[in-house]
N, C-alpha and C positions, 0 to 999 in steps of 0.2 A: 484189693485196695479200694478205696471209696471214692466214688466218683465225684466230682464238683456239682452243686443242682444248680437248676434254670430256672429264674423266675418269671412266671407266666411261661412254659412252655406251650410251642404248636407243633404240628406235625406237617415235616419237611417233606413237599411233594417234588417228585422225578419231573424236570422239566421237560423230556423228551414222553413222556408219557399222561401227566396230570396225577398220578398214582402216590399212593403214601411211600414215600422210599422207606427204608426197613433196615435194622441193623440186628447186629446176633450178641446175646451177650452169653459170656463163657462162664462158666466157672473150672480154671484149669485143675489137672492133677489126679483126675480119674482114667487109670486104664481103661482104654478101648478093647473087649472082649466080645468074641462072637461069630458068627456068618452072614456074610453081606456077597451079593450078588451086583458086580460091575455093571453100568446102566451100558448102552450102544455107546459107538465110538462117535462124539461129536462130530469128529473131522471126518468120517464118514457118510453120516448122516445129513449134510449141509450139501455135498457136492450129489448126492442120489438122489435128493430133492431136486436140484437143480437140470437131473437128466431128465426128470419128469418130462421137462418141456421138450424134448425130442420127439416124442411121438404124439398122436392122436387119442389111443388107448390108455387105457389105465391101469396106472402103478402101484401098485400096494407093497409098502415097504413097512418093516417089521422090526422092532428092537429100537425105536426110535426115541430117543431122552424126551422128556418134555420139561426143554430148558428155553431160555431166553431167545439163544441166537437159533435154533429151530422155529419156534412161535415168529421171529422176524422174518427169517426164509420164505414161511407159509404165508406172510401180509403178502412177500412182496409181490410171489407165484400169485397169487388173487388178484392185486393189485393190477398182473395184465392182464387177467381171464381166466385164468385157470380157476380151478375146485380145489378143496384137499376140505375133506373127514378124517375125524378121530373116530375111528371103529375098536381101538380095545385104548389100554391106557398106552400102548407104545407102539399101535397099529397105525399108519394113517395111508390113505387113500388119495389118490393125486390124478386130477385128469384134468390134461390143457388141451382138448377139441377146440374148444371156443377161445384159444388164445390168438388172439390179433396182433395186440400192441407190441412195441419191439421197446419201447422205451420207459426205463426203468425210474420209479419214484425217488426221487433222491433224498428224499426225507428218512423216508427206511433204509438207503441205499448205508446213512451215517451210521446206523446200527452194529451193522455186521461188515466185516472184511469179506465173509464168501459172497455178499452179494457180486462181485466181479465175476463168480463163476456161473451168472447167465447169461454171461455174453456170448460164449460158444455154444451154447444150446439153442440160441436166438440167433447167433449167424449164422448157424447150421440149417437149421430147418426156415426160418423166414427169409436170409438173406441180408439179414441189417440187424440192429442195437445198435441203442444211444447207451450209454453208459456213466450215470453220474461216480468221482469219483466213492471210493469204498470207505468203510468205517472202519469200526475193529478195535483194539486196544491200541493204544501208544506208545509198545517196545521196541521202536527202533526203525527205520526206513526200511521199508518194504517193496520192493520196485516189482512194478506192473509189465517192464520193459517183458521178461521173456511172456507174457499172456499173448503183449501186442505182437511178438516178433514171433509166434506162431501161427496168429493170424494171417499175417501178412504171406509168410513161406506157403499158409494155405491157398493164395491169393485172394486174401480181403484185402482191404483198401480202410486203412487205416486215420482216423482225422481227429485230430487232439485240439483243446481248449485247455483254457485254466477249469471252466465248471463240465466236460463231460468228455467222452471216447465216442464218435460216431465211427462204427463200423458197419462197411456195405459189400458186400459180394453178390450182386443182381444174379449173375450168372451160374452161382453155387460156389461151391468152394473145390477146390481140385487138390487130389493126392500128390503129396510129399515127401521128399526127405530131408529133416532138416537136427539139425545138432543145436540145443538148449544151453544159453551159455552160463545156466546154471541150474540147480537139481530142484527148480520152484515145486513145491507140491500144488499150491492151486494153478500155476500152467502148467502143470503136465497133466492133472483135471479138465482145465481148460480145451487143453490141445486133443483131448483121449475124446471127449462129448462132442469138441467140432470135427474133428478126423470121421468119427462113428458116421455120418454122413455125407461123407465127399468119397465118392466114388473111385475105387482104384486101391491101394495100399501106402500108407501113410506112415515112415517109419521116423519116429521120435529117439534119438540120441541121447544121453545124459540126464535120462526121465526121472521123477521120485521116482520111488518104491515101496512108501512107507506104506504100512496095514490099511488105509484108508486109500490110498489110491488104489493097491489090489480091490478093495471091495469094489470102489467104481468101477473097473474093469470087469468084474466080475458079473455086476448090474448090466452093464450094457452089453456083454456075451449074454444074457439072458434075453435080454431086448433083439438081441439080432444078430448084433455086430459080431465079426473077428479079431480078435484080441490075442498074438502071439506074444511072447517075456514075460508073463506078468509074474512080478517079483523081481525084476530084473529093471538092468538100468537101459536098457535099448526095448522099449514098444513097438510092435508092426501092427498096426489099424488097418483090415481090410471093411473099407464102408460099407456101408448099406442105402439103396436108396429110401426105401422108410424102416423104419424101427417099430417093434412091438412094444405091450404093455409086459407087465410082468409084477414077478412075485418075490420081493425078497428082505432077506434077513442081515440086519449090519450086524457086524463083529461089534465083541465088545470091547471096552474104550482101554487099551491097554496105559493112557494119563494115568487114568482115574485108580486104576489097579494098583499103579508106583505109587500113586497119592494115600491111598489105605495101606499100602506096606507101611510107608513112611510114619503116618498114623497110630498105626501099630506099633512096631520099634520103640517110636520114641515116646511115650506114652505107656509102655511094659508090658502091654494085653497081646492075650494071645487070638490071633484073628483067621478065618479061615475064607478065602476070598473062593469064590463057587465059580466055575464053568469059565475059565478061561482059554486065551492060547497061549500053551508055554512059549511057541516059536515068538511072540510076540513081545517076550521078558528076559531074550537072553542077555540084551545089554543093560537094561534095567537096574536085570540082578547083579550081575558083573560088577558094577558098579556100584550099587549100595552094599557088597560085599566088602567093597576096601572101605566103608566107616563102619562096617561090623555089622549091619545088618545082614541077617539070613530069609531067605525067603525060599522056603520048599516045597517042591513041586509033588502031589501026592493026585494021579492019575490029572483031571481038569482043574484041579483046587490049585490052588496054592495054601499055602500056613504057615504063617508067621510066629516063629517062636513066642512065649511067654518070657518077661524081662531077660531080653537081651541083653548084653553089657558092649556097648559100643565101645570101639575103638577103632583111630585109622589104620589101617596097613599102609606102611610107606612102602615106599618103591625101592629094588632093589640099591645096596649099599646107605641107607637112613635116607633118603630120598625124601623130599617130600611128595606126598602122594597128589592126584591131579585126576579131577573130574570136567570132561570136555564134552560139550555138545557137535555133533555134524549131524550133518543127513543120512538118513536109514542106511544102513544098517546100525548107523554110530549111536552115542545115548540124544536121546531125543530133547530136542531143546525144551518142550512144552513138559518137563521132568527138571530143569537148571534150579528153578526158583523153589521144588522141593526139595532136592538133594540138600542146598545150601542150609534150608531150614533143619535135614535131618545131622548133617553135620554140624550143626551147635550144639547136639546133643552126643557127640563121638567125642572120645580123647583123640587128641591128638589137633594134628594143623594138616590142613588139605588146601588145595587151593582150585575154586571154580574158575572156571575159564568158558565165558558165554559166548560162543563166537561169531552164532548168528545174527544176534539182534542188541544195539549197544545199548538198548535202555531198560532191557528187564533184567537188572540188579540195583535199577535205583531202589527199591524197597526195600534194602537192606537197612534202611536208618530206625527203619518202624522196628526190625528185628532187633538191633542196637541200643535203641529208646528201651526195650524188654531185660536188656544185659547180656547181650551176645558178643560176642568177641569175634568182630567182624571188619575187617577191614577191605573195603573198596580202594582197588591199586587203580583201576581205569574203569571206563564204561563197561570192560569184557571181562574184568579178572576181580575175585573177591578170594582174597583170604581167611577161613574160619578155624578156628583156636577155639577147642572144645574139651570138657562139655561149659557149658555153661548154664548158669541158674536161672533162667527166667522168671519174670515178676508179672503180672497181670499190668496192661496197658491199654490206654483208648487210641483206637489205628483206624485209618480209610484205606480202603481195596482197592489199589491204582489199577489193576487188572484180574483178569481169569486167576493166574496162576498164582500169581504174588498172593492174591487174596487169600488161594488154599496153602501155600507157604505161611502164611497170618495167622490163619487159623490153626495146623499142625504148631505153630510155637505156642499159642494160647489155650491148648489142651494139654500140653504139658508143661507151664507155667504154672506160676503157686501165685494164688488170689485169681483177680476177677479182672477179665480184657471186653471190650468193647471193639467187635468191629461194626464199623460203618460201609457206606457204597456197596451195599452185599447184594447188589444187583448185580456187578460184575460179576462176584462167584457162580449166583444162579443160571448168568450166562453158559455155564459150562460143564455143573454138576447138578444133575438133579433132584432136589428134597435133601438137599446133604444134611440140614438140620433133623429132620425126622429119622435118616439113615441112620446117622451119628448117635442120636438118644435111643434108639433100641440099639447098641453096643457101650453104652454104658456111659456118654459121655454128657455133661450138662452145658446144655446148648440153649438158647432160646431167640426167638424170633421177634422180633417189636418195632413198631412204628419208632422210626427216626425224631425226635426234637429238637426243633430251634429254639432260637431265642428273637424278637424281636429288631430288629435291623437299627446299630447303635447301643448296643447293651453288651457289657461283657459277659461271660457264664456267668455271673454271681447277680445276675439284675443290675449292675453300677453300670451308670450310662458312661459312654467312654469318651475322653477328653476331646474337646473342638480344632 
């Protein structure tokens, strides 16, 4: 469908950077066909960064995206003294010898949500961080409470402001045991990076367990540390008093995998995703098998059938069927705002249920504005009534996910979509536009256009 023009267009710069912001334009309806190789796991790749600062030596870590909220990580780690090189495209090198500072810029702090996870790396080994609050997207309160209440069980000495967390443990931090009064994955990151050195054994309760926290635990058994559960919801941290450098490789990002099934499904191409962990996709699948997608596992691949014909599987006795987010081992929250999108394109009525975070199903309107048949019951519950025909639409990326939800409706919509703010997506997938066009899909990349301040899209100055 044709877009409205702008008279006199300029190009919209990112205020948080001075950069051209940038938006993608689609042309839906082309299956996606091919082989694509899932980049590193973000959520791994943010909190291995942040172990860097444990040691003296240097880290080289490997499979790493080079996405937005990586590129931020790397400001902040500089920001106190550390190094970090790009040695291949997904190699980087990381050495904090010469880091001093404990306190964190809080201007990059806005960027990213894992900046919180330098705080235990820094009261670990210096003894203190200052802590400006964190960024991150805006789906929903996020509470910092178990980061701090780990700290403290470690005996740090914990001190809150409206603008920062000073944390001090002069004396080091001493081994614990202490029960999490929730499955936080960045405090039990947190908690696993300060534990690594506090001398003694330090046993964590009610830990994540998702793939991304195994790999940090896995980092810092390389480093030095003892690390019994992993996988498991009970951690035993035996510390170290210094920590080594080391050499490693992050998993890849099982999001991003769900995001290309999804891609594929709905869209009719048949896709073959290279080198995964199946162990990483059993809920995944489970779950995009009750809207009909199949996803088969053929040794590390996975392969996504050619035109699939979606439909829901209700639950027994004509049930409606019901897709729920929890923590690991459950389907993963950072997968809600795709399922939704691929269930517009399923027969049948499912209903999502987000239980983690009350705000990431507000972008269901943008899906709606397209002709989906979607109804928002609450902040936590959407019901989707499929398939339905999507139309080509102009949308902004309110976050990561949403945005690749955006996208997935705009490759299999008929005409032409516009997203904007596609700095959020870049946050979290790498080169997805380049990815995307060698499988088949018509994607494109372009500086953002405004219009002059007081003018409507049509050049007509707007009324006083």
């Amino acid at each position: 469908m044709p877009f409205d023009t702008l008279s006199e267009p300029f190009e919209v710069l990112d205020p948080g950077t001075g950069r051209t912001m940038e938006k993608f334009i689609i042309e839906g309806g082309q299956p996606l066909s091919g082989t694509v190789v899932p980049a590193g796991n973000k959520n791994a790749a943010l909190p291995a960064l942040a172990a860097t600062l444990l040691t003296e030596e240097e880290v080289v870590l490997r499979n790493i995206p080079r996405i937005r909220d990586v590129a931020a990580m790397i400001d902040l780690i500089r920001g106190l003294g550390g190094t970090a090189e790009w040695r291949e495209d997904n190699v980087v090198a990381v050495c904090a010898a010469d880091v001093t500072a404990t306190e964190v810029d809080p201007e990059l702090s806005e960027k990213i949500r894992a900046s919180f996870l330098l705080a235990g790396p820094l009261l670990a080994r210096f003894g203190s961080a200052n802590m400006p609050p964190p960024g991150g997207d805006v789906i929903g309160r996020r509470r910092l409470d178990p980061h701090l209440d780990a700290f403290r069980a470690l005996g740090a000495r914990v001190e809150t402001t409206d603008r920062s967390y000073r944390l001090s443990a002069p004396l080091g931090l001493r081994a614990c045991d202490f029960f999490m009064d929730e499955p936080s994955v960045m405090g039990t990151e947190n908690a696993l990076m300060a534990a690594a050195l506090a001398p003694g054994s330090t046993v964590i309760h009610n830990a994540a367990s998702e793939p991304h926290v195994q790999d940090l635990a896995r980092l810092l058994l390389q480093m030095g540390a003892r690390i019994e559960g992993i996988g498991s919801n009970v951690l035993i941290v035996y510390g170290a008093e210094t920590l080594a450098g080391a050499d490693y490789s992050i998993g890849p990002d099982y999001i991003e995998v769900g995001s290309f099934i999804a891609l594929a499904a709905c869209t009719g191409g048949e896709l073959r995703i290279r080198d995964v962990v199946a162990d990483d996709l059993r809920m995944t699948r489970l779950a995009f098998e009750r809207l009909g997608c199949r996803a088969e596992l053929q040794g590390n691949d996975v392969v996504v059938p050619p035109r699939q014909q979606l439909r829901v599987k209700d639950d027994e006795g004509d049930a409606i069927s019901k897709i729920e987010d929890g923590p690991w081992p459950a389907f993963p929250a950072d997968l809600t705002s795709i399922a939704l999108a691929l269930a517009t394109q399923a027969d049948g009525m499912v209903l999502i249920f987000e239980k983690m975070f009350e705000n990431r199903l507000f972008f269901v309107d943008k899906l709606v504005s397209m002709g989906a048949r979607v109804l928002l019951c609450d902040p936590h519950r959407a019901v989707v009534s499929g398939p339905s025909r999507l139309h080509g639409e102009r949308m902004e990326s309110p976050d990561i996910r949403a945005g690749m939800a955006m996208l997935i409706a705009a490759l299999c919509a008929e005409g032409k979509s516009e997203i904007g703010n596609i700095r959020q997506i870049d946050r979290g997938y790498e080169r997805i536009d380049e990815r995307l066009r060698a499988l088949g899909a018509r994607i494109e990349r372009v500086p953002s256009r405004g219009r002059p301040e007081g003018l409507t899209p049509h050049g007509e100055s707007l009324p006083a």
